[in-house]
C-alpha positions, 0 to 999 in steps of 0.5 A: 211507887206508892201503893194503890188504895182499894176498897175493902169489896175489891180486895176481898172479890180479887180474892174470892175470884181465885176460886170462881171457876165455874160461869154457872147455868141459866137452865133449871131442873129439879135436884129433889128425886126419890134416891135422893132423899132416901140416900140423905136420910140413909146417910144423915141418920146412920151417920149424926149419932156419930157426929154428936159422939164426936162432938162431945169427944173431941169438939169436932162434929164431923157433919161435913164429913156426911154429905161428902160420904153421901155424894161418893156413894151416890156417884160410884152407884152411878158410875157402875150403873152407866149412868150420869149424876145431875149436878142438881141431885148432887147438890141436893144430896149435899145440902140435905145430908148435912142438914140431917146430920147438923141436925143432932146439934140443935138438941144440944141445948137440952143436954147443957142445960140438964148438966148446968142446973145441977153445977156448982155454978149454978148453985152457988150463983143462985140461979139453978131453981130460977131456970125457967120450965120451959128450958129444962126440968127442975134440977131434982126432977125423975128425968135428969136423974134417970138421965132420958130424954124420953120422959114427961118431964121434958113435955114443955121443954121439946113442946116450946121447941117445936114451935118454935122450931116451925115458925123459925124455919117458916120465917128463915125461908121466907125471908131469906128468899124474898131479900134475895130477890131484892139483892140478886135479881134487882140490885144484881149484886154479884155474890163472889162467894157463892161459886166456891161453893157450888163448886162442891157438886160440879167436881163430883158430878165429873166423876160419874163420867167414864174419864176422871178428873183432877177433882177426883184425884184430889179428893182422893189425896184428902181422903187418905189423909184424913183417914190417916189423921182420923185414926189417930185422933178420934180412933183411938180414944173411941175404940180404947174408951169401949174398953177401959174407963178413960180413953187413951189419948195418942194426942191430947185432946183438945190441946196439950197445955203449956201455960205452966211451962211458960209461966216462969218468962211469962207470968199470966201468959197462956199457951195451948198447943191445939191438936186439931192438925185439920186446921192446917186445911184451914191455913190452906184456904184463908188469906195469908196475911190475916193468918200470920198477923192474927199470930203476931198479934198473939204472941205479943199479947201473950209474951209481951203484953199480958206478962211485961206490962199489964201485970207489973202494973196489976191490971192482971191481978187475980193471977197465981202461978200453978193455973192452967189454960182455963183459969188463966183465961177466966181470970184475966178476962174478969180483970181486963180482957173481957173489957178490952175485948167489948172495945175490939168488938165496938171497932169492928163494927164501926169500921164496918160501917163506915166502910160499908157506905163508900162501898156501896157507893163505889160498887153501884158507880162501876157496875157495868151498864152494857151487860145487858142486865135489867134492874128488874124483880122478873125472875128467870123462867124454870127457876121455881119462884114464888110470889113476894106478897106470899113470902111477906105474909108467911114472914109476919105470921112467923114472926107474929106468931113468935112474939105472941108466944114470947110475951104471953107464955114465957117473958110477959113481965118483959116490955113488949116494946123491946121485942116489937124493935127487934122484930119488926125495926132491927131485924128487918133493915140489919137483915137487908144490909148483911144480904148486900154485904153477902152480895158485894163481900160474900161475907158478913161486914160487921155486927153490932156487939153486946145487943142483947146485954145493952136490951136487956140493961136499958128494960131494967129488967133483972129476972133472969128467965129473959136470958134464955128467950131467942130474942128476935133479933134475927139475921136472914142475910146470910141466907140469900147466898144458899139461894145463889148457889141454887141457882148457879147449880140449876137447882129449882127452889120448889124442890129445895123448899119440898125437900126441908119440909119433908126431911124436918119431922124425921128429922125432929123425931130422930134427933131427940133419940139419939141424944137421948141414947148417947146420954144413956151411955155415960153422964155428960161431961164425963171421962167418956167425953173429954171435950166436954169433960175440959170445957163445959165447966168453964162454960158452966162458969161464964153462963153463970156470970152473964146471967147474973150480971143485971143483979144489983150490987152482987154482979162479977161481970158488971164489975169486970166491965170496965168503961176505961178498958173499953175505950182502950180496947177501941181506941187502939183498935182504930189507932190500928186501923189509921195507921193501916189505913194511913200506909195504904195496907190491905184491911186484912191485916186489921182484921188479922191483928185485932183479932190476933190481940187477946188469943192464945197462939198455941191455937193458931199454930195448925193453921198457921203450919197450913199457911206457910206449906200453902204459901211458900211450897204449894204455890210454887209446886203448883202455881197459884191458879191450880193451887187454889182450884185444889184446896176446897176439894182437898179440904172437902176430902180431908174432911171426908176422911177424917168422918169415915174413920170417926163414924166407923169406930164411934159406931162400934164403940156405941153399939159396945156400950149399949151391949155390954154391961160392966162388972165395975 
């Protein structure tokens, strides 16, 4: 019987309506009360400076531990007050707890950069007295030796930060809302992923009631294995790391490296076992078929490709036995896989947008016509809208007001016209085709890879202040799914709004101390960090490469593009695709293999250990419907578990290093 074709909006809507167990509400209240936002902040500032710690420690922020902690206390206050939680509160707590915590992590940007002017890197690319004010002090300044965020020297730094941090996010709710009603209330498009989500504050708003639930009992089992996990991987190193100058480490983090183990059958392959066994939730959740292509995808890349073919013919040529897993990567990306990798890039984003069209076209034939519903810009009563005119407006000026900023006080020798595209051109449709694919996907269908290189090569623009401007090539579509899922839990919009606005100034002020104190404890990267400590070298070399690579005649990474590798990356990405396509087979397995091409497999293995148990032992334990209920609130649990026990020894371990001081 020969296989059915489906287009790439069923195939992923079968897929997301395993999880839509929930028809959602039509009546609206607000999720916006005093305990809720006292409790987010409660929770969201004890918990970010643990969340930066883990970062820098194990790459792992730990931020979506923090709501999931801010929900359980919430709930077993209500349980022993008699009292029942909204699901509107808990979805409120969620959302603004993990806005506090996530909130540690746009400060970042200060600390890489204070660490990058003074590199090796920098230095020997001669961009480190050419990076401009407003991102970092001069290399030599008081503040960086001093290591403090709290100085005068980092005025201009934070104040252009702040700015743009408002109309940013002025620009982000206005629009996000005002493409939301196009795509939802007018074009009705169903939004398949959002009752994934919105499943977070149904589960636990149950628990408040006198009888437990399977949501519970399964969050439970989460839990203690993250906390199992959690001690292992992030308790030791942080307890051990108060006492002694270099952490022990019961598992290596982030991985453990066998790239010299395997060079002998493998010269220029690379594999790196990760040690994030949390992935294996991962493995849990994702499609079967993307993650096991994704995996043969590179094991033949690294044990076939890389060694029997590509170096014999000494395309891979700046090799030499005795590398680890960076340098491997470094070098073959200069040599080959940088270019075949733009050609990947180039195919997906084809390949989304021819699929894009029919699907469109296909959706608006088979939506049903007697459901009653109106092609009509009237929103729901209660729901706590606004009017569209006064969201284009406030967009405008965001926008307007970041243009002039850009042009008159950091790039003014930049074309004008290049910005003026972006924001008002680009921006604009790109934003409203990824709302629709959101709408009809639940994900984002393609994206158009190297726009900013491509910008910046057409300006023959060479200074190199142009590649630390946020251009306004910004994607709001995304945003129209958190807008759904506010309306599947009954949240009203006003008190969504009210909320960020009143968190975003505590917000600011917290995030700049925190920082400011962790850096105070050790230099970043350092043994203290050792996530930072493997990667941000490597980091430090590739933002050294693209920065220089407008340079004429003295550019590494023009030299390593390659327009022949470029057209082999693409053409046999979609030779891929037509043979796919030819045999009628899932376009998952696309992603999956093309995707798979060039990685490391050693990565992928947690995920893919999760995969396998889901697939062939918990579907069958406890079929495929139940099973696929279980795994977001196992995952969410998990999750909390693992934040739980990081947060509570990164807290003992910094208030140690702030105490006490060391005689060596």
């Amino acid at each position: 019987m020969a296989r059915e074709r489906i287009t790439q909006a069923e195939e992923w809507q079968v897929w997301a309506q395993r999880y839509d167990i929930d028809g959602g509400i039509r009546t609206f209240e607000s999720g916006l009360t005093l305990k809720v936002f006292l409790g987010a902040l409660f929770v969201g500032l004890l918990m970010m400076p643990g969340s930066i710690y883990l970062t820098l420690v194990s790459g792992q922020s730990g931020a979506g531990a923090a709501p999931w902690v801010a929900v359980i206390l919430f709930t077993e206050l209500a349980r022993r007050s008699f009292t029942t939680a909204r699901r509107q509160e808990l979805y409120m707590l969620l959302g603004l707890t993990g806005a506090a915590v996530g909130s540690g992590g746009q400060y970042r940007g200060f600390i890489w950069y204070a660490y990058f002017v003074n590199t090796p890197q920098a230095a020997s690319y001669e961009i480190a007295d050419k990076i401009p004010y407003w991102i970092v002090p001069p290399k030599d300044a008081i503040a960086l030796a001093e290591r403090s965020l709290l100085h005068m020297d980092w005025f201009w730094p934070i104040a252009f930060f702040l700015v743009f941090k408002l109309l940013g996010e002025i620009r982000y709710i206005s629009a996000g809302y005002f493409l939301f009603r196009l795509t939802a209330d007018m074009e009705r498009l169903p939004y398949p992923m959002a009752p994934i989500e919105a499943q977070g504050a149904t589960a636990l708003a149950e628990t408040t009631g006198r009888t437990e639930t399977w949501r519970w009992r399964v969050f439970s089992v989460g839990s203690m294995a993250g906390l199992i996990w959690g001690f292992i991987y992030i308790g030791v190193p942080s307890l051990t790391g108060v006492m002694m100058s270099t952490p022990i480490q019961l598992l290596k983090i982030p991985f453990i490296d066998f790239t010299n183990v395997i060079e002998e059958i493998a010269p220029t392959g690379v594999l790196a076992l990760s040690t994030d066994f949390g992935a294996i939730l991962t493995g849990f959740v994702l499609p079967f078929p993307i993650i096991m292509t994704e995996l043969a995808g590179a094991f033949f890349t690294q044990f076939i490709l890389n060694p029997r073919i590509l170096y014999p013919l000494e395309i891979l040529h700046q090799w030499r036995p005795g590398l680890d897993v960076r340098g491997v990567g470094l070098y073959n990306g200069l040599d080959f896989w940088i270019s075949f990798g733009m050609g990947k890039s180039f195919s997906f984003a084809f390949v989304g947008m021819a699929a894009s069209i029919p699907m469109v076209l296909k959706f608006k034939q088979t939506r049903q016509e007697g459901a009653g519903l109106r092609r009509t810009l009237d929103p729901p009563p209660g729901r706590g809208d606004f009017p569209l005119w006064l969201m284009a407006i406030l967009w405008l000026f965001g926008m307007g007001g970041f243009i002039y900023i850009v042009h008159t006080y950091m790039v003014p020798n930049f074309p004008l016209i290049f910005l003026l595209g972006f924001a008002f051109l680009y921006t604009p449709v790109n934003s409203y085709i990824t709302a629709r694919t959101y709408g009809i996907l639940g994900r984002d269908l393609f994206e158009i890879p190297y726009l900013h290189e491509t910008t910046f090569i057409l300006s023959r623009y060479e200074e190199i202040d142009i590649w630390f401007v946020h251009l306004p090539d910004e994607d709001y579509g995304r945003g129209t799914q958190s807008w759904r899922v506010l309306e599947l839990t009954g949240t009203t919009f006003t008190s969504n709004i009210a909320a960020r606005l009143l968190l975003m100034p505590i917000l600011i002020v917290s995030g700049i101390v925190v920082w400011h104190f962790i850096w105070k404890i050790a230099p970043i990267p350092s043994a203290q960090y050792p996530f930072a400590q493997t990667w941000w070298p490597l980091y430090a070399t590739n933002e050294s490469l693209w920065k220089t690579s407008l340079r004429d005649g003295n550019s590494q990474m023009l030299q390593a593009i390659r327009g022949n590798y470029v057209a082999a990356g693409f053409t046999s990405s979609m030779a891929i695709y037509g043979l796919l396509w030819a045999a009628k087979m899932p376009s998952m397995w696309f992603y999956g293999i093309v995707g798979g091409i060039g990685a490391d497999p050693g990565m992928m293995l947690p995920k893919v250990f999760g995969a396998v148990v889901g697939r062939f032992y918990m579907i069958k334990k406890f079929g495929l419907k139940r099973w696929f209920m279980f795994n977001p609130v196992l995952a969410a649990g998990f999750t909390c578990g693992v934040g739980l026990v990081g947060m509570g020894t990164v807290a003992v371990a910094l208030v140690s290093k702030a105490v006490i001081v060391k005689p060596f």
